[in-house]
C-alpha positions as CSV (number, residue, x, y, z in Angstrom):
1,X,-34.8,63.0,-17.2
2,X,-31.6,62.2,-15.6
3,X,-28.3,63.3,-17.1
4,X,-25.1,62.0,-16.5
5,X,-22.5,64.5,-15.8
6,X,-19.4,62.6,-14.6
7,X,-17.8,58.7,-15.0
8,X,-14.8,58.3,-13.1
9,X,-13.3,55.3,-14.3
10,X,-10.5,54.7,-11.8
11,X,-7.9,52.1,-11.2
12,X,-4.3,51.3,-9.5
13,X,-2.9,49.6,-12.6
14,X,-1.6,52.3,-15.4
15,X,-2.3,50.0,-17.9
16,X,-6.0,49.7,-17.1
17,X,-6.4,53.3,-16.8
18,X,-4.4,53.7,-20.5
19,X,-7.1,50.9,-21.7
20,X,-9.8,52.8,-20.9
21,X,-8.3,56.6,-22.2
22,X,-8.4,54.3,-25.5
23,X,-11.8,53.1,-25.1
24,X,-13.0,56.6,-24.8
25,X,-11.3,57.5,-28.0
26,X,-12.9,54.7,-29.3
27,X,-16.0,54.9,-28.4
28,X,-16.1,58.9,-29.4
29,X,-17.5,59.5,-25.8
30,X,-16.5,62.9,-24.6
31,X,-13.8,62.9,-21.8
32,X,-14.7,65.2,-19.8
33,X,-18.1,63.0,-19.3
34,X,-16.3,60.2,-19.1
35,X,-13.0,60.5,-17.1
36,X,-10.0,57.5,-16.7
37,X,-7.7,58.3,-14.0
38,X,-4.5,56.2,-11.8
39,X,-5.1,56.1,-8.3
40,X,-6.3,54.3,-5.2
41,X,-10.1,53.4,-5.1
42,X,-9.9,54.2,-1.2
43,X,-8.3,57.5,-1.3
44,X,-10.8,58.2,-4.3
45,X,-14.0,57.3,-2.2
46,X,-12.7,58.7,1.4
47,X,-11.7,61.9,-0.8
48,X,-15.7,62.7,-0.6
49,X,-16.1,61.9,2.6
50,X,-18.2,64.4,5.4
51,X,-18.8,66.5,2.1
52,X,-22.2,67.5,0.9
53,X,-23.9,64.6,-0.7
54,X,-24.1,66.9,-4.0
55,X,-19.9,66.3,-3.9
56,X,-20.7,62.8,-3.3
57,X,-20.8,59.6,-5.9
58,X,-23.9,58.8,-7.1
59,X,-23.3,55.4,-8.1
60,X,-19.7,53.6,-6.9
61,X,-19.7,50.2,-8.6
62,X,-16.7,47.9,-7.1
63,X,-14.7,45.7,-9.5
64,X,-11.8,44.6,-7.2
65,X,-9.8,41.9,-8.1
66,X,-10.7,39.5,-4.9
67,X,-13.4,40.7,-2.3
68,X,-14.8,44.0,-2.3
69,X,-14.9,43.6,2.1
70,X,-12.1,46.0,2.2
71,X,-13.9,49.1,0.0
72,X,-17.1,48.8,1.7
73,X,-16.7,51.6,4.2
74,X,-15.0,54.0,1.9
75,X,-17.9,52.9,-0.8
76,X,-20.8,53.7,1.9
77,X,-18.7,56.9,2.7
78,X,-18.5,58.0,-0.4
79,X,-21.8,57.4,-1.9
80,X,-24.8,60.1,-1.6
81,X,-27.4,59.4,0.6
82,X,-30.9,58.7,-1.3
């Protein structure tokens, strides 16, 4: 069956990304399955971008505060094809 190998749970405000470090601890998931990080969605999804869809997301599920409109390229970019 299908195994997931990596969550990136990313965000641009420190204390969302410190939220979810606890959640993981919490939750007894392990962290290097499951990894919280600070950064820009953009630069996160356009990071993958023109590489080999097996470098690519699988999934990218946007939870913007506001519209989503400006993350759609970088989300189509960044996903694998398929």
């Amino acid at each position: 069956g299908n195994v997931v190998k990596e969550v990136i749970v990313n965000d641009l405000d420190e204390a969302a990304v410190d939220q979810a470090h606890e959640n993981v601890h919490f939750n007894k998931v392990d962290p290097a399955v499951v990894r919280p990080q600070h950064g820009d969605a953009l630069d996160v999804m356009y990071a993958v971008r023109g590489k080999h869809d097996s470098e690519k997301f699988d999934v990218i599920d946007l939870d913007p505060y506001g519209s989503a409109a400006p993350f759609l390229d970088a989300a189509v970019q960044g996903v694998a094809s398929g």
